[in-house]
C-alpha positions in Angstrom: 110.2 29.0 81.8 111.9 26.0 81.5 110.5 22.0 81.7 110.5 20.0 84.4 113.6 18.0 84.2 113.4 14.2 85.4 116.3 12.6 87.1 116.5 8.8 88.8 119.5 7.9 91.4 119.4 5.3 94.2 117.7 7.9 96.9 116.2 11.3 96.8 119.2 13.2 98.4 121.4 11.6 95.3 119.1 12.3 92.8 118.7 16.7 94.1 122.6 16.5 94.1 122.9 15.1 90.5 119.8 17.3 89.3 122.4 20.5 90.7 124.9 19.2 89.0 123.5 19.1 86.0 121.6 22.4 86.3 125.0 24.0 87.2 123.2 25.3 90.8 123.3 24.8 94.7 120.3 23.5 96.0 118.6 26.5 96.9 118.3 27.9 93.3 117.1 24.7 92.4 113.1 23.7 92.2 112.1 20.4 92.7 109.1 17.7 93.2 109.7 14.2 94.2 108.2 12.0 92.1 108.8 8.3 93.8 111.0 7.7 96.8 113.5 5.2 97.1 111.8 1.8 98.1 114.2 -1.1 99.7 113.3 -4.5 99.0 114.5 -7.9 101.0 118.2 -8.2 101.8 118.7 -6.1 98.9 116.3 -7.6 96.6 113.7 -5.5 94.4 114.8 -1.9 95.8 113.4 0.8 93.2 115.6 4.3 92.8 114.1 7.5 93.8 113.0 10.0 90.9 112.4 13.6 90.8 111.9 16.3 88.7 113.9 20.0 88.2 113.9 23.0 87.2 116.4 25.6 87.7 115.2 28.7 89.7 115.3 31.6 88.1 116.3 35.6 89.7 113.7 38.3 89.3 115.7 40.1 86.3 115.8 36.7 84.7 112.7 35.5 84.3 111.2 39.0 83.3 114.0 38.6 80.6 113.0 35.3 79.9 109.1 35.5 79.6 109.3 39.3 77.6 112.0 37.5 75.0 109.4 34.7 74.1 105.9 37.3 74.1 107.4 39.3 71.6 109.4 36.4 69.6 105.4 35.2 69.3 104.4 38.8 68.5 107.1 39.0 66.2 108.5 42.4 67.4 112.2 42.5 67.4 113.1 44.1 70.6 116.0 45.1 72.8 114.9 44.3 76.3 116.5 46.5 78.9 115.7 45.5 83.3 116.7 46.7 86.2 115.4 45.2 89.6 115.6 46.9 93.1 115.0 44.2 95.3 115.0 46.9 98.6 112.4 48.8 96.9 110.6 46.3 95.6 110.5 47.7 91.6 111.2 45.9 88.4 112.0 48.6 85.6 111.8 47.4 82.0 112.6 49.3 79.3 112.3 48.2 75.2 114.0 49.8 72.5 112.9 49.2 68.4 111.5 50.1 65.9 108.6 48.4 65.8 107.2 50.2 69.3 103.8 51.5 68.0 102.4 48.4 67.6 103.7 47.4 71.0 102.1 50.4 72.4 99.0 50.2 71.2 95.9 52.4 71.4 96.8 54.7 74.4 99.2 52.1 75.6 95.9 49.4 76.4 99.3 46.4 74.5 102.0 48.2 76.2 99.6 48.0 80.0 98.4 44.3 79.4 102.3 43.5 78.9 102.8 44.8 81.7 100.1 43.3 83.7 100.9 39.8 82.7 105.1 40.1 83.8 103.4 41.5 87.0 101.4 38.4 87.8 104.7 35.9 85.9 106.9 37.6 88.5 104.8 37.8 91.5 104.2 34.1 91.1 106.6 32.9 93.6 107.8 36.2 95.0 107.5 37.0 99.0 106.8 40.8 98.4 104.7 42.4 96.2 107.1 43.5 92.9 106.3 46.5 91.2 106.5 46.9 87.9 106.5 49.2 84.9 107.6 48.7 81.6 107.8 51.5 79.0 109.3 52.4 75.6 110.1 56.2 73.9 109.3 57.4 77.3 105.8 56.9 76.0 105.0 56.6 80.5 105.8 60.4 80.8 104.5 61.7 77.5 101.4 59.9 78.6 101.3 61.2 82.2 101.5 64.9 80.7 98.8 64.2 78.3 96.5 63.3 81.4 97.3 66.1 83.6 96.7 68.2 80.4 93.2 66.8 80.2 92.2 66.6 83.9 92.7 70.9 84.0 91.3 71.5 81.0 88.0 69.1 81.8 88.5 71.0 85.2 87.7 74.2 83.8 84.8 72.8 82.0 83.3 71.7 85.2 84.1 75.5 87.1 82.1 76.9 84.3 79.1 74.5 83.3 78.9 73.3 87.6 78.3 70.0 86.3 80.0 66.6 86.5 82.4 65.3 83.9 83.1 61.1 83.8 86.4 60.3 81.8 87.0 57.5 79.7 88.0 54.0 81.5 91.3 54.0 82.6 93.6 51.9 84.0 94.6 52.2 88.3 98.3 54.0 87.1 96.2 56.6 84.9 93.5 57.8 87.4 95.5 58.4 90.0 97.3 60.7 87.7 93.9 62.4 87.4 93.9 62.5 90.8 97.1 63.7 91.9 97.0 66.5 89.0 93.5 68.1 90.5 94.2 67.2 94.4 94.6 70.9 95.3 91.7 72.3 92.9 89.7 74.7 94.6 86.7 74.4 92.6 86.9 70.7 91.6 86.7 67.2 93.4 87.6 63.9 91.8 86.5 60.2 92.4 86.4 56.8 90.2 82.9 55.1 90.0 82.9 51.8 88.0 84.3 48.2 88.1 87.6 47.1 86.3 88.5 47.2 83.7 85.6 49.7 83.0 86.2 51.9 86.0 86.7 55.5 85.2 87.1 59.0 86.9 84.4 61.6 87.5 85.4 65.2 87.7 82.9 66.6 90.0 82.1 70.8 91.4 82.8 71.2 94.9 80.2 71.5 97.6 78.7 75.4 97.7 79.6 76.5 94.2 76.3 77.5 92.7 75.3 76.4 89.9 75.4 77.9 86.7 72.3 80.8 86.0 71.7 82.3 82.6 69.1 84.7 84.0 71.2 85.9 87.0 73.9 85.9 84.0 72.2 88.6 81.6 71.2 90.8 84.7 74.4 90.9 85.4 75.2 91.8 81.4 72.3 94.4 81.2 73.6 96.1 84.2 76.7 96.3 82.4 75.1 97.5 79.9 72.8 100.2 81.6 76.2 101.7 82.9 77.8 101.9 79.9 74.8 103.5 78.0 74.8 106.1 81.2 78.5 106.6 81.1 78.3 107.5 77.4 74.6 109.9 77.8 77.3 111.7 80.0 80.1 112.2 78.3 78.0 113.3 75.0 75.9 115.6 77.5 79.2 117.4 78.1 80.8 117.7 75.3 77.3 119.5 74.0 77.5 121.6 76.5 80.7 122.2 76.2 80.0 123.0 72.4 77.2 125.1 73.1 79.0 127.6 75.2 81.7 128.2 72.6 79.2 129.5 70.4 78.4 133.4 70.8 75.8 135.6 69.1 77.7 137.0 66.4 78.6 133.5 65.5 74.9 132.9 64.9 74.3 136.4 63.4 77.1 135.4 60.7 75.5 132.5 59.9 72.4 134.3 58.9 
């Protein structure tokens, strides 16, 4: 943000009014540290001038604006930079359009969610409430999101089959609770994270009761199947013998003679 701006006047309350002034604020979007306080010497003689130092205060929406312009100036990434700021709820929604948004992305957004981390801590500096906020580009969040819910049912149905554990790849807080939320109502399938950041991951686990997978009680079932089928068919050929058999008469065999 900007420097700390150093302005003398004969006491401190002169020197906050001329530091506004200058700054082009009231007092209460101004930030300031006193330096030296006004000292008054004998009958006049020797007084020293107060002196402080200023910096203009910035809103929410600004200094997002302000810190993202010079990240990506450094990253050299030219960048449209698009934020809206609910201040009842708390959210600060940034949005970046160009052309150069892969590379801010990154490898499954790991750039895009450390951007996005440090403008959470920049404006949650001085804030009284907690801000949240989220920062995406080519609705890469969404795409994302769908990606993961993909995955979590189809690791899901790994886990019904094999009735063993599955552990995902680290992900960020945002991400697992997307695992989460997608297999919340699975019947056959629990979830939980195990792990410390940044390497803390999800674990896709069988519910309690299911048993586990049996290959032997599997082929019994199979050769059953199979027993039934072999019987069906010894039936059905049975009968249609028979039925052949009985169609044939005497002079039918006496001709063939």
């Amino acid at each position: 943000m900007e420097e700390w701006i150093e302005v003398v006047d004969k006491t401190v309350e002169d020197a906050v009014t001329a530091a506004c002034a200058k700054a082009g604020v009231t007092s209460d979007k101004l930030e300031y540290r006193i330096i030296e306080k006004e000292t008054k010497g004998l009958l006049g003689m020797f007084s020293m001038p107060a002196k402080i130092e200023y910096k203009r205060m910035f809103t929410v929406t600004e200094e997002a604006e302000y810190f993202l312009k010079n990240v990506l100036e450094k990253m050299e990434i030219e960048s449209d930079i698009s934020v809206e700021y609910d201040e009842e709820k708390c959210t600060l929604d940034v949005e970046l359009l160009g052309s150069q948004m892969g590379i801010l992305i990154g490898k499954r957004g790991q750039t895009l969610d450390s951007l996005q981390y440090l403008l959470s801590l920049v404006v949650n500096k001085n804030s009284d409430n907690y801000i949240k906020v989220k920062i995406d580009t080519e609705n890469y969040r969404e795409r994302r999101k769908e990606t993961l819910e993909n995955l979590a049912v189809n690791i899901s149905k790994k886990v019904k089959k094999t009735r063993k554990p599955v552990a995902l790849e680290p992900m960020n807080p945002y991400e697992r609770r997307i695992i989460h939320s997608a297999l919340q109502n699975d019947k056959y399938c629990d979830t939980h994270s195990e792990g410390e950041e940044p390497f803390r991951k999800v674990v896709i686990t069988p519910k309690k009761g299911l048993r586990e997978f049996n290959p032997r009680r599997n082929n019994y079932k199979n050769n059953n199947n199979q027993r039934k089928d072999y019987s069906d068919y010894k039936k059905k050929f049975n009968e249609r013998y028979k039925k052949s058999y009985q169609s044939i008469t005497f002079d039918d065999l006496h001709s063939e003679e």
